[in-house]
VOGU-3710 file (C-alpha; in Angstrom, 3 decimals, decimal comma):
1> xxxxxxxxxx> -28,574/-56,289/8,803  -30,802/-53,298/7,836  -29,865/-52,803/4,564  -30,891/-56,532/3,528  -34,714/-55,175/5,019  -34,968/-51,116/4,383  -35,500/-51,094/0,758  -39,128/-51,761/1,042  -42,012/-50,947/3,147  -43,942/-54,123/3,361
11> xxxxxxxxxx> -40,902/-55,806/4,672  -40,237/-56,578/8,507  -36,726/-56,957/9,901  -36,064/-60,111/12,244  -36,375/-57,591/15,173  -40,164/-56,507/13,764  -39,285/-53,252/12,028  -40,292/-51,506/9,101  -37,209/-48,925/8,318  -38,576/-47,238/5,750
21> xxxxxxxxxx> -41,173/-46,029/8,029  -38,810/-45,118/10,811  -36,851/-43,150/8,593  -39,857/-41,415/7,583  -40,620/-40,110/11,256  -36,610/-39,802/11,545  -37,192/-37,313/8,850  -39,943/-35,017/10,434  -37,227/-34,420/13,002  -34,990/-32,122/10,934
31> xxxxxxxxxx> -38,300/-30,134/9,632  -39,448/-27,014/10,903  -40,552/-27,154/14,829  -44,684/-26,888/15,350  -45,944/-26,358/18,734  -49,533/-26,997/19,700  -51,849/-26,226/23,335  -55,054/-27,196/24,138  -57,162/-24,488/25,990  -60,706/-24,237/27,553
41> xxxxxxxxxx> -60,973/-21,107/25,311  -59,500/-22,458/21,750  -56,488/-24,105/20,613  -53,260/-22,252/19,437  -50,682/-23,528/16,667  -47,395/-22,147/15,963  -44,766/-22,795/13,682  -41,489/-22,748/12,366  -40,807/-21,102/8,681  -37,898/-21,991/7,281
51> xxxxxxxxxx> -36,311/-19,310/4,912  -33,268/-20,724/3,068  -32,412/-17,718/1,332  -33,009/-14,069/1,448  -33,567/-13,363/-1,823  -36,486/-15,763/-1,687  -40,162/-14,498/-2,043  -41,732/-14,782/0,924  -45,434/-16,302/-0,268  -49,049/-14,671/0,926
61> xxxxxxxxxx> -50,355/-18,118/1,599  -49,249/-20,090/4,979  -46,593/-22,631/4,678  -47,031/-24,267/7,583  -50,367/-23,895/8,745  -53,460/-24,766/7,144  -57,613/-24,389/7,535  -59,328/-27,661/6,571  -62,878/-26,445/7,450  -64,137/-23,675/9,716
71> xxxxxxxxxx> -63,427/-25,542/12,897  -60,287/-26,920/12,102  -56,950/-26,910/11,165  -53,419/-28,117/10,733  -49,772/-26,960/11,266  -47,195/-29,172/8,769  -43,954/-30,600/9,974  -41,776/-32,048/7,070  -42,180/-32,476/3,167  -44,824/-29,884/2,019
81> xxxxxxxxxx> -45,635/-31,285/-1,016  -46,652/-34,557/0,249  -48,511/-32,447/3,280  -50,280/-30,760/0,204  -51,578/-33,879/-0,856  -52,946/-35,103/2,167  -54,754/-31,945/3,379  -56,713/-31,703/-0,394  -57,794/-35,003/0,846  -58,864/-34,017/4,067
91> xxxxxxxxxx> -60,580/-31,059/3,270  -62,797/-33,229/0,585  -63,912/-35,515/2,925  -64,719/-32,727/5,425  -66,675/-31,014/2,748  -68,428/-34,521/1,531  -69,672/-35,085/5,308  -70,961/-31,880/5,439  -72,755/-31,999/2,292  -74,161/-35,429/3,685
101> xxxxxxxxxx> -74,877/-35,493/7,118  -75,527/-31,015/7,042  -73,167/-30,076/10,330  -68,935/-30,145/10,772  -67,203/-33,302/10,389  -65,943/-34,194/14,023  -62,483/-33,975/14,881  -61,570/-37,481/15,614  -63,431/-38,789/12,485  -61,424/-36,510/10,121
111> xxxxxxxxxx> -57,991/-37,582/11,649  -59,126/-41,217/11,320  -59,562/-41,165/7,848  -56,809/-39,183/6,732  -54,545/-41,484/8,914  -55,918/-44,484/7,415  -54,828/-43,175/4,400  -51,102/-42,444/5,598  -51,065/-46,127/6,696  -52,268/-47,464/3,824
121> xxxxxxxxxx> -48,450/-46,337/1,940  -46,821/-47,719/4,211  -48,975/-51,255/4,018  -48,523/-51,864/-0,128  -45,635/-52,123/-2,521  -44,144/-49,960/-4,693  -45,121/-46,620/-2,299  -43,226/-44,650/0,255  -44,420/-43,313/3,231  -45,829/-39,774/3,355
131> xxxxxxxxxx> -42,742/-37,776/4,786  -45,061/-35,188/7,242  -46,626/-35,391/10,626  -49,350/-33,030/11,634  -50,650/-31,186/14,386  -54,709/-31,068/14,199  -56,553/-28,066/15,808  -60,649/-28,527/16,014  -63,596/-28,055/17,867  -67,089/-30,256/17,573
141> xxxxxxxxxx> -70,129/-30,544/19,687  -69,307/-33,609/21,505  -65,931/-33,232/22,649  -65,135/-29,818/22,206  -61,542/-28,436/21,727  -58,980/-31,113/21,112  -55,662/-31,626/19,796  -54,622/-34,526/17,499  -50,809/-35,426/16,494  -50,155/-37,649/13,688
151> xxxxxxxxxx> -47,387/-39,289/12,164  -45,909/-41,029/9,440  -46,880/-44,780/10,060  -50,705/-43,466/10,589  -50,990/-43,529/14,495  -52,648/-40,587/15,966  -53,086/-39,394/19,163  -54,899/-36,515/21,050  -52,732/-34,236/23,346  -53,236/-30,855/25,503
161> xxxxxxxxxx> -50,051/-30,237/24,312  -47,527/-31,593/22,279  -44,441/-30,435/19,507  -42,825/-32,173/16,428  -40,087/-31,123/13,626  -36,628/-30,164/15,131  -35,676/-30,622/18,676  -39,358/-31,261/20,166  -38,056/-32,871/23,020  -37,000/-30,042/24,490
171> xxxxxxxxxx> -40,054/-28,684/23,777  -41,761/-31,277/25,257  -39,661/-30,877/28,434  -40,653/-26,653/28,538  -44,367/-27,602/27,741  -44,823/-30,617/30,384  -42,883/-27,881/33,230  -45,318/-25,065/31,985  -48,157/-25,803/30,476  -51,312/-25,660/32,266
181> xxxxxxxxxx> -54,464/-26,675/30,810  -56,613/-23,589/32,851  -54,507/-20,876/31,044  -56,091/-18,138/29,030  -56,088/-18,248/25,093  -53,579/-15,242/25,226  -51,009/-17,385/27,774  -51,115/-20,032/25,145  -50,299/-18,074/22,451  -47,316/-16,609/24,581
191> xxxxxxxxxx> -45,516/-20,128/25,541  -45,950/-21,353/22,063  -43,708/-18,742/21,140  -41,500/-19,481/24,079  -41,378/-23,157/23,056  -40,462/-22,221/19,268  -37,546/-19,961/20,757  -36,173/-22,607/22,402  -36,553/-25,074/19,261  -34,535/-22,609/16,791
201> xxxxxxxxxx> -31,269/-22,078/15,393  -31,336/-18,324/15,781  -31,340/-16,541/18,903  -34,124/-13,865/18,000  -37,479/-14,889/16,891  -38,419/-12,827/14,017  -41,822/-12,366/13,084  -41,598/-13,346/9,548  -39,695/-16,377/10,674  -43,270/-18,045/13,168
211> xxxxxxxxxx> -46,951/-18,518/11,872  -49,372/-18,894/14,379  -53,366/-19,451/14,295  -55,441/-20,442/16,724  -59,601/-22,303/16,386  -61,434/-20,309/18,999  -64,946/-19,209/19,775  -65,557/-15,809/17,962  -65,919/-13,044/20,171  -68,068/-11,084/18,156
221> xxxxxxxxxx> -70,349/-13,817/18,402  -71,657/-14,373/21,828  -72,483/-18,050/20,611  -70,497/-20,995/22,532  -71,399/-23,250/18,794  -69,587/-20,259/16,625  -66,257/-21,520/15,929  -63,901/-20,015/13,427  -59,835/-20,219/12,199  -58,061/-17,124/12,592
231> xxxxxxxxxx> -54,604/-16,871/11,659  -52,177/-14,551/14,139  -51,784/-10,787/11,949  -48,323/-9,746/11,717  -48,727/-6,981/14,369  -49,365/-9,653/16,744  -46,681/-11,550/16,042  -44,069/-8,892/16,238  -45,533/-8,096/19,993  -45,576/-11,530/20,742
241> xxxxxxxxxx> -42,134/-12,273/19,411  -40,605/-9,053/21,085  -42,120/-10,478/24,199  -40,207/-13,843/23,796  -37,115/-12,271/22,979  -37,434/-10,267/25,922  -37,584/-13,499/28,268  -41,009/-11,581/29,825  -43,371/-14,700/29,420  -46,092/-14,873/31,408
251> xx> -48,489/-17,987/31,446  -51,480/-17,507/33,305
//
């Protein structure tokens, strides 16, 4: 019976269901894990790279994890190139607002608009779904930190924390034992980490295998308004991933 109904996206199925957009999600499930927490001091992101071959060159620029505008930013599960797409989008708009209204486009506002435009394929012929769900990261004045997940069909929803790409239910099932939305900044960055073990193939994390930034209040800036992206160094990530494989987690 689904084959008569998956071929196109404006089609339902006598049951109500639009299989091209279930595969879609279906497909974010065999990307690269991303993990996200919500803090009172910032929010963290961390990620899964995927390295199919070791005579691949490892790029400068993040894969997974990108800065839309100083107070936010997203980790990618699934096809990059179509992820690509989307964020150029987003970051327009941010800068457009900006350049209208003179402050930070707020959180919500930004994932409305670039969901509308991931529902929008999946609403007209002759287009496919976008084949990526993301993990927003922001701060604004009137709600503060927050933590958006998007997917496919162009729901969104906000989370303390939350996974997607390979095996997130059993991420989910670490993060809803664990997670506590009073822990420090640094305890956040440590069960991400955890989580992401858990979610790979490999036994060891390795540090050029995770990418990890966080949107926090700068502390060079005694300012509670000063907000900035800061992506994890690699000397960090090498403690922090020796401290996973080590099974010496703390989270408070």
């Amino acid at each position: 019976m689904a084959r008569r109904y998956d071929s196109h996206t404006t089609t339902f199925s006598p049951e109500g269901r639009l299989y091209q957009v279930e595969y879609a999600i279906e497909a974010i499930s065999h990307a690269g894990a991303a993990v996200g927490l919500r803090t009172n001091e910032g929010v963290v992101l961390a990620a899964e790279k995927k390295i199919l071959s070791k005579l691949l060159e490892t790029s400068v620029a993040s894969e997974k994890m990108c800065k839309l505008d100083d107070h936010v930013a997203v980790a990618v599960a699934g096809i990059n190139s179509d992820a690509n797409l989307l964020i150029n989008s987003a970051r327009l708009f941010a800068q457009r607002y900006a350049a209208g209204y003179s402050e930070p486009v707020p959180i919500e506002q930004l994932v409305h608009h670039l969901c509308d435009q991931k529902q929008g394929y999946t609403q007209f012929g002759g287009l496919r779904p976008f084949g990526v769900s993301f993990l927003f990261a922001g701060w604004d004045k009137s709600s503060g930190f927050q933590l958006y997940q998007s997917d496919p069909s162009g729901n969104y929803a906000g989370w303390t924390a939350t996974a997607i790409g390979a095996n997130n239910q059993a991420a989910q099932a670490i993060l809803k034992s664990e997670y506590a939305p009073s822990m420090s900044l640094n305890a956040a960055r440590k069960l991400a980490l955890k989580v992401l073990k858990q979610t790979m193939d490999s036994t060891i994390l390795m540090p050029e295998k995770v990418e990890m930034c966080e949107v926090a209040r700068a502390h060079e800036v005694p300012s509670e308004k000063h907000i900035r992206f800061r992506m994890a160094s690699d000397k960090e990530l090498e403690e922090l991933c020796g401290l996973a494989n080590s099974a010496t987690l703390p989270t408070s």
